[in-house]
C-alpha positions in Angstrom: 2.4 1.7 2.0 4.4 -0.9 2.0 2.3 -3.4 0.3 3.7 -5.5 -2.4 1.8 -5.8 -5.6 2.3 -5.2 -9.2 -0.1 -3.6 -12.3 -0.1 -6.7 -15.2 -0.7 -5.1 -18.6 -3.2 -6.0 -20.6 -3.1 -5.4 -24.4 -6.5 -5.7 -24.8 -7.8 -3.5 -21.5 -7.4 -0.2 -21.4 -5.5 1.5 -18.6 -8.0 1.9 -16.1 -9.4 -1.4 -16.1 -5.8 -3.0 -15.8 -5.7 -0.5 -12.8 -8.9 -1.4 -11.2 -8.2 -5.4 -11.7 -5.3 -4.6 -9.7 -6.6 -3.4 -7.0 -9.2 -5.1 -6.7 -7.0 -8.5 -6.6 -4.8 -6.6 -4.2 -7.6 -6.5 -1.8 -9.8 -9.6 -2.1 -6.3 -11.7 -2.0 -5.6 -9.1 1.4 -2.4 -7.7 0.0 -4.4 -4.4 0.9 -5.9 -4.8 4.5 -9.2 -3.6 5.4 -9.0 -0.4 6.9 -5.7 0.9 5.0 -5.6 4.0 3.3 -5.7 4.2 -0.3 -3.4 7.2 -1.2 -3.4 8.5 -4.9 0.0 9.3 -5.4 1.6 6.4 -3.5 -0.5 3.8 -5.6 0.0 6.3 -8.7 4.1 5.7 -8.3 4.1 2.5 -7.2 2.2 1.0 -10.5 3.5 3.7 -12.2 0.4 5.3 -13.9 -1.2 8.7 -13.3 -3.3 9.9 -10.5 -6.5 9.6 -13.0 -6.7 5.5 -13.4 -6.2 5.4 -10.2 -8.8 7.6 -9.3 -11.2 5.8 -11.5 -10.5 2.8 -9.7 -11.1 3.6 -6.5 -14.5 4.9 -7.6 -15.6 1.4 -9.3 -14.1 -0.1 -6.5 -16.2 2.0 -3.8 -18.9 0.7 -6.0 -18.7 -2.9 -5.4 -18.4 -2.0 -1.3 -14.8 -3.0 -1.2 -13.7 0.8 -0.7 -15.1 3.6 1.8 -14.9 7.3 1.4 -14.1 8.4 4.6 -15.1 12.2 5.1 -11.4 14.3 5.5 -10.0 11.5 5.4 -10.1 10.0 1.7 -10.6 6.2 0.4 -9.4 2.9 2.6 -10.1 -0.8 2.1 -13.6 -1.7 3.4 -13.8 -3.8 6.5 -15.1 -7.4 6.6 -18.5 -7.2 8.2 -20.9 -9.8 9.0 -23.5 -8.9 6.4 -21.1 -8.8 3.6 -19.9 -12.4 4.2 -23.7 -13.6 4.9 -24.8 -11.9 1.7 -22.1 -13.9 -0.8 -22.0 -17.0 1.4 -26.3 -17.4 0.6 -25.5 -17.0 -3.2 -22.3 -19.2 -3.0 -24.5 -21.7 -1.3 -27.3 -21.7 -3.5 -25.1 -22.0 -6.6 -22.5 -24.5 -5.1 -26.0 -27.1 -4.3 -26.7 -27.0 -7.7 -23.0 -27.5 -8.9 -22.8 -30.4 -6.6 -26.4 -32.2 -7.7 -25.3 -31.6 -11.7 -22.0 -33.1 -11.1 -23.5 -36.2 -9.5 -25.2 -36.5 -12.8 -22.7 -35.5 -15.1 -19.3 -36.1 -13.4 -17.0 -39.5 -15.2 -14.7 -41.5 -13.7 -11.7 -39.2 -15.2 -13.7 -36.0 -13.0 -13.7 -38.1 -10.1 -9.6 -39.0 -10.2 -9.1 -35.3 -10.8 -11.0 -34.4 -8.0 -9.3 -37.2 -6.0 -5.9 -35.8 -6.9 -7.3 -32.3 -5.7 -8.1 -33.6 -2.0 -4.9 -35.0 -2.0 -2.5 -32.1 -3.5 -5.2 -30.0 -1.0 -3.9 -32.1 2.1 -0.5 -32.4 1.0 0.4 -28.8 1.1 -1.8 -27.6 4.7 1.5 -27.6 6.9 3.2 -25.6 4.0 1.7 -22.2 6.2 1.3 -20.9 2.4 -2.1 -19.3 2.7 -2.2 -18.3 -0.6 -0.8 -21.4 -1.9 -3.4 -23.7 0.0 -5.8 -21.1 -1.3 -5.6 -22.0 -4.7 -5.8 -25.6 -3.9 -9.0 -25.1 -1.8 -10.1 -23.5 -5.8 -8.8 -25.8 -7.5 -10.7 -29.3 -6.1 -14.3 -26.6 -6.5 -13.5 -25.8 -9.5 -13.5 -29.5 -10.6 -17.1 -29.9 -9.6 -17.7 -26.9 -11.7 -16.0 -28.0 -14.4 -18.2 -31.1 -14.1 -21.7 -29.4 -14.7 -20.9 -28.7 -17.8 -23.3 -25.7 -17.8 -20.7 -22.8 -18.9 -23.5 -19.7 -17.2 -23.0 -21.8 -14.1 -19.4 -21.7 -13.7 -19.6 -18.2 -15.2 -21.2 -17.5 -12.2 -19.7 -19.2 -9.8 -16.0 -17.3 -11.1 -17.3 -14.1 -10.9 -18.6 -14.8 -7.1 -15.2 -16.5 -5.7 -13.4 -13.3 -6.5 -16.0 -12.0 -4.0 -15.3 -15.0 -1.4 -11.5 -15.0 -1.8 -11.4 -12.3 1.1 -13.6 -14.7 3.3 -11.6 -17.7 2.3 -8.2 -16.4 3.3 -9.8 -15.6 6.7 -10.9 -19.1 7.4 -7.9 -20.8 5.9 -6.0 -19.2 8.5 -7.7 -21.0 11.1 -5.5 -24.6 11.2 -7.8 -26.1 14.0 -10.6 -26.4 10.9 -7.9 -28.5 8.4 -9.5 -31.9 9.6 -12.8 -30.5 9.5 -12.3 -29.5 5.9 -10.3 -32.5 4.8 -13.2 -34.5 5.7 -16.0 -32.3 4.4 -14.5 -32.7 0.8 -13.9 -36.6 1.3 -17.8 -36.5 1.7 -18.9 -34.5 -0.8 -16.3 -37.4 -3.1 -17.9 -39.9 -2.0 -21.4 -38.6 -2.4 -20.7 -37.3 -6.0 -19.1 -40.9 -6.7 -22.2 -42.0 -5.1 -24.5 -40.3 -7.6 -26.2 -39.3 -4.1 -27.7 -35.9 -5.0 -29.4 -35.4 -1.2 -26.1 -35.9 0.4 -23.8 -33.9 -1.9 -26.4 -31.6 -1.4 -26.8 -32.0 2.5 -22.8 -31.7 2.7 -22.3 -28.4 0.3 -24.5 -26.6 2.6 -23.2 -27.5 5.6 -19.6 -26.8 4.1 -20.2 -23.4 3.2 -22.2 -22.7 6.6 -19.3 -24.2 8.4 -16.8 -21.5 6.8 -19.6 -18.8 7.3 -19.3 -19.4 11.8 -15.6 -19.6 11.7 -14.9 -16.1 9.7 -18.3 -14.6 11.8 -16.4 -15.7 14.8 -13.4 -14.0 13.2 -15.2 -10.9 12.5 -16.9 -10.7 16.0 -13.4 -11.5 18.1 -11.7 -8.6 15.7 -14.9 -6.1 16.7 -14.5 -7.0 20.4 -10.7 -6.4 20.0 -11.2 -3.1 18.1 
């Protein structure tokens, strides 16, 4: 296992949370691939813990389906499947529509340079090849709109789910023919927010997020056909 990733301590979580925050990150940011193994005493040694946080985490994590038990063969990354991306994509959608209608409300004019600036820092790093970096960038200009509702359960929410869609973001990221695409999806939802145009910040959320769910189903289908 030659994947490169570190435990962070946490002074106020105990062990085998710090444990299970680890892997978990390791795998929704695909420093673990789907389908690797996840063997006890490797991981043990590597974030140098015992065998028992570890095994705790692999149990919490085979609860939120991101790790199979494999009969005789032990615990490895879950694939991404279809379902999984459909399921999270629906809830992100819902919840990024109502984002997007509150911000048109809500949003002042020093929201809409920040989320100006985010476009542009967005754009400015795509030929970097930096997944992760343009990533975070992608998270950053959301997380503006967010910010903008003003609603704290909201963007609660919406945290907890982009752990969730980090896997699926990574996948479509890597697909440089849909940078244009992109760049000009989050000029129109600007405008449309600057706008006060709830319809079409509405209208252009959705089709967003649906755009992202056929690229990474066309991913996961082309990988299935390959397999």
């Amino acid at each position: 296992m030659g994947t490169d990733f570190e435990v962070t301590m946490n002074e106020y979580l105990p062990l085998r949370d710090v444990v299970f925050n680890t892997l978990r990150q390791a795998i929704l940011r695909g420093e673990l691939k789907p389908g690797e193994r996840l063997m006890e005493i490797q991981l043990a040694n590597k974030l140098g813990v015992s065998r028992t946080p570890i095994r705790e985490a692999i149990r919490k994590l085979e609860l939120e389906g991101l790790v199979l038990m494999i009969p005789r063969k032990g615990a490895e990354v879950a694939e991404i499947t279809e379902k999984n991306l459909r399921d999270v994509l629906e809830v992100r959608c819902a919840l990024e529509e109502l984002a997007v209608q509150l911000a048109c409300d809500r949003m002042d004019e020093e929201g809409v340079r920040e989320l100006r600036a985010a476009a542009e820092t967005f754009e400015s790093i795509l030929n970097s090849d930096d997944i992760t970096q343009i990533a975070q960038a992608d998270v950053a200009f959301h997380d503006i709109i967010y910010a903008a509702t003003d609603n704290r359960r909201l963007i609660q929410l919406l945290n907890n789910l982009r752990e969730q869609m980090y896997r699926y973001r990574i996948e479509y990221l890597k697909k440089k023919e849909c940078y244009p695409q992109l760049l000009n999806e989050h000029q129109t939802i600007i405008d449309a927010i600057t706008g006060h145009d709830k319809e079409l910040a509405t209208k252009f959320t959705s089709q967003h997020i649906k755009n992202q769910a056929e690229t990474v189903v066309g991913t996961i289908r082309e990988k299935e056909e390959n397999a």
